[in-house]
C-alpha positions, -999 to +999 in steps of 0.1 A: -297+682-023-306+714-004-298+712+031-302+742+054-303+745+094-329+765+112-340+774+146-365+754+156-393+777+158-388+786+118-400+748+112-431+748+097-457+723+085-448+708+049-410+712+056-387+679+055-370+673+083-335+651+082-314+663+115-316+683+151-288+696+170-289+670+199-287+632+200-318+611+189-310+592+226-328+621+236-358+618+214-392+594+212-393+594+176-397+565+152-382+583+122-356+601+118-359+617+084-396+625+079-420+651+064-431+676+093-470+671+090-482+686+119-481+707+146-476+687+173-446+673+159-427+703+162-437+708+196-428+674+205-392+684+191-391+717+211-401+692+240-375+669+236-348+700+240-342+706+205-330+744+194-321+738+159-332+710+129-320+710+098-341+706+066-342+697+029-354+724+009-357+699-024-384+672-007-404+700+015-408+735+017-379+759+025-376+791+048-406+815+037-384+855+034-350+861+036-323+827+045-309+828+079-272+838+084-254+813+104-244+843+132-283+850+136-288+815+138-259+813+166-281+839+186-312+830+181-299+794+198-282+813+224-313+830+234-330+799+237-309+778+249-300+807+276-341+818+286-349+814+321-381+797+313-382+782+282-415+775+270-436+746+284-452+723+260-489+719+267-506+688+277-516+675+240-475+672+228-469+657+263-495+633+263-483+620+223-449+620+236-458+594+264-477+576+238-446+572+217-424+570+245-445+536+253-447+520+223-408+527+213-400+509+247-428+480+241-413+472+207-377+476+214-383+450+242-400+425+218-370+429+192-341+424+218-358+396+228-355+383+192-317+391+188-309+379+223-326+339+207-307+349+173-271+355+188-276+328+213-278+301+181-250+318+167-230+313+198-241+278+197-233+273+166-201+285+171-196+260+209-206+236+184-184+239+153-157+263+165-167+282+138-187+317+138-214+320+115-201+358+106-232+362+078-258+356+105-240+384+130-236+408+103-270+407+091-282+406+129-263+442+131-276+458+099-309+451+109-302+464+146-279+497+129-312+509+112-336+500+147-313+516+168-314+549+144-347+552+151-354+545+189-319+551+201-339+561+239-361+528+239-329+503+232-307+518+257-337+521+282-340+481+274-306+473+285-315+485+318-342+461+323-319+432+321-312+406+353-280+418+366-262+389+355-266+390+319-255+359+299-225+359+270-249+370+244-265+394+262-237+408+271-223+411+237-258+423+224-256+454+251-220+464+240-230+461+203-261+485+210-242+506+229-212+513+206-235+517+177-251+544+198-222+564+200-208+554+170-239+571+154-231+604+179-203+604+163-213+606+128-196+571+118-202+561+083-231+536+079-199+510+070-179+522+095-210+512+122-217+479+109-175+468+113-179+483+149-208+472+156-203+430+146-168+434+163-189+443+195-215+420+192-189+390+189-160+406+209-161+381+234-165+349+212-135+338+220-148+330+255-170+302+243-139+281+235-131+280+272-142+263+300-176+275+311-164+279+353-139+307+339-163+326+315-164+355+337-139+375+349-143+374+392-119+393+415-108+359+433-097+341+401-068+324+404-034+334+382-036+303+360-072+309+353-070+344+347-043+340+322-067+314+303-095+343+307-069+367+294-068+346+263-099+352+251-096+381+227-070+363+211-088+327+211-116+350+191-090+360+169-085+327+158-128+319+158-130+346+130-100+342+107-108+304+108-145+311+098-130+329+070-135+368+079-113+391+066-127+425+078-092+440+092-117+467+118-133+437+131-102+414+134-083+443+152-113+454+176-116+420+186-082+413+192-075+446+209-102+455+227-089+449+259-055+463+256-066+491+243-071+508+276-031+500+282-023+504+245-001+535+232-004+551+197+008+533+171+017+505+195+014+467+177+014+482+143-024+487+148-034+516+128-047+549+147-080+548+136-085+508+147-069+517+179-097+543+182-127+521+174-110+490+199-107+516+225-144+528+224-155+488+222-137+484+254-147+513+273-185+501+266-172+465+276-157+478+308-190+501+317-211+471+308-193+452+333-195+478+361-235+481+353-242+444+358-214+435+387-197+408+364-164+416+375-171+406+412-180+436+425-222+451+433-235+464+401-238+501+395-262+527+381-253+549+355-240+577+365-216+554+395-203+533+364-193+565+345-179+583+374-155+553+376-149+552+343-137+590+343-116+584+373-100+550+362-089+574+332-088+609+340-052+608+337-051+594+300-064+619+281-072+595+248-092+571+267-109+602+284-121+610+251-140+577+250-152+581+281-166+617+272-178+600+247-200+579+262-213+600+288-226+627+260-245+599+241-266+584+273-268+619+291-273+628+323-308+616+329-321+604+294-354+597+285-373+562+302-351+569+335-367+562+369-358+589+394-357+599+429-363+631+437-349+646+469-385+651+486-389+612+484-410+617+447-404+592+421-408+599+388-399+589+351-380+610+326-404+621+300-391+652+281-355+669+280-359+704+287-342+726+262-303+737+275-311+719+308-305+682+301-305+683+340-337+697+343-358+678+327-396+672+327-412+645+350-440+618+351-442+618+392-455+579+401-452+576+433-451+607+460-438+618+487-453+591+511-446+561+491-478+564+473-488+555+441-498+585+419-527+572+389-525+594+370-486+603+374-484+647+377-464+661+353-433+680+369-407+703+349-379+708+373-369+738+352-396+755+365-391+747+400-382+779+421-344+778+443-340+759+461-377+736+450-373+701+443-345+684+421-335+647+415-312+629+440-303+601+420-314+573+396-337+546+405-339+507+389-377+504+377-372+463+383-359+469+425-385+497+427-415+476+414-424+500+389-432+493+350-421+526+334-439+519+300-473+513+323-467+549+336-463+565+303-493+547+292-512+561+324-501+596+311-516+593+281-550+573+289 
């Protein structure tokens, strides 16, 4: 194969696209590897804050002239990234973007919906036998691996839309989609993903072998209990190996998932790279927690959850990683968020603007006032003057009264 990165505005018609230089979080695109086939999807790419793509020259057409030199291409992307005013997309790529925007978030509902009903009878199953049907969960995360691929920003937009006090198997379905998220930032092998991604989804299973007054974690739990809470990992431990699995990643996560926040290289003979993928199962675990309030204190937003996270290990420089981590793949406002702007404007993230992830371009829904705005106005903050209007913080849709795929659908009627 013939693989060759561009600057965006060299993609042309007929070419084959297969990557872009920022995570697909930040994208409303069904496919990921696709034949470019018209215009507007390359300015929906330059809308969603993408600089460079790379393509394959031996299923589409290449570069017309002379190939680009990685150092050109370094400045071309520094002068793009760096522009003042990048170039606004017109009103046709926005529009199609709040189209796809909509339906990526209508479907991605309907099929967490379906895995939420599949891992709760495997959970049952499991209450039931003591046994874990491991077959049924690792088939549930291939199929959710090659979803989640492709609407990275619907799924996590998803989670958010959750009751605050998920159950066990949402829970577990949340840190699985999460950590496969990331795991894909990171450029995990497709096997690699699917071991990280069934440990996540069952990382608590050992929880359904206890009694169900102690099956979350509360700041008032007596010692005793909290000892048989502490069990858990290990209680799961014994779920899986007696169901037969022998995957050592997925043993390991599960078992260490917890510690590994307290855990030192090398430390239980775990080896490194285990230790790594348990520690990035437990910081999603942890920031899960902090989201939905299930460790007895008010659930957070976002950017409080990951604030705490960084401070909890700002001093720990391996777990910091995996808190970096984390924070690079959800962003600072991604796509589907509902903010509040410091005039009193609400609006929903519809476009990342290209080198300002914190600028990005608006669906305004409500104004000023309180008001309802049908259709919402399109606002891109990068093109706000000093001092002009910026966000203040993010908003939930659910306490707000506001359905975020209605507005997107309002934008493009």
């Amino acid at each position: 194969m013939a693989y060759r990165t561009i600057p965006l505005f060299d993609l042309k018609v007929g070419m084959y696209l297969i990557g872009v230089d920022r995570s697909w979080l930040h994208t409303p695109f069904l496919r990921h590897k696709f034949e470019i086939s018209a215009q507007s999807e390359i300015d929906t790419l330059r809308a969603s804050g993408i600089s460079q793509v790379t393509i394959d020259t031996d299923r589409g057409l290449d570069v017309a002239g002379p190939k680009v030199k990685p150092a050109d291409q370094a400045s071309v992307l520094e002068t793009q990234v760096g522009a003042p005013n990048p170039p606004a997309a017109n009103s046709a790529p926005l529009e199609r973007t709040a189209v796809m925007l909509a339906d990526n978030l209508a479907l991605a509902k309907q099929r967490r919906t379906e895995w939420i009903n599949r891992l709760n009878h495997i959970f049952d199953g499991t209450r039931a036998t003591g046994l874990v049907s491991y077959a049924e969960a690792s088939q549930l995360v291939d199929e959710m691996i090659g979803f989640i691929f492709e609407r990275q920003a619907a799924c996590y937009a998803v989670m958010g839309l959750r009751e605050q006090d998920p159950t066990l198997h949402e829970h577990g379905l949340t840190v699985c989609t999460l950590s496969v998220i990331i795991g894909q930032a990171l450029s995990y092998p497709r096997d690699v993903l699917q071991h990280v991604g069934v440990a996540a989804l069952l990382h608590d299973v050992g929880l359904v072998r206890l009694p169900k007054n102690i099956l979350k974690r509360t700041r008032s739990m007596p010692p005793s209990q909290q000892a048989l809470y502490d069990s858990h990992p290990a209680q799961g431990l014994v779920v899986l190996e007696k169901s037969g699995v022998r995957d050592a990643e997925v043993l390991s996560i599960v078992k260490h998932h917890h510690a590994a926040p307290t855990l030192s290289a090398g430390t239980e003979g775990q080896p490194e790279q285990d230790r790594v993928y348990a520690a990035l199962v437990g910081i999603v675990d942890q920031y899960d927690e902090l989201l939905t309030g299930q460790t007895g204190g008010p659930p957070m937003s976002s950017n409080q959850a990951m604030t705490q996270l960084y401070q909890r290990y700002r001093n720990q420089p391996y777990l910091l990683d995996q808190v970096s981590y984390l924070i690079r793949a959800i962003g600072v406002f991604p796509l589907y968020s509902l903010v509040a702007l410091k005039s009193g404007e609400v609006g929903v993230v519809g476009s990342i603007t290209p080198g300002k992830a914190h600028l990005p371009i608006l669906y305004l829904c409500r104004d000023a006032k309180g008001m309802s705005c049908v259709p919402p106005q399109e606002l891109d903050l990068a093109h706000e003057p000093e001092g002009g209007r910026s966000i203040h913080d993010i908003r939930d849709p659910r306490r707000e009264g506001i359905n975020v795929e209605e507005i997107l659908r309002q934008v493009a009627a």
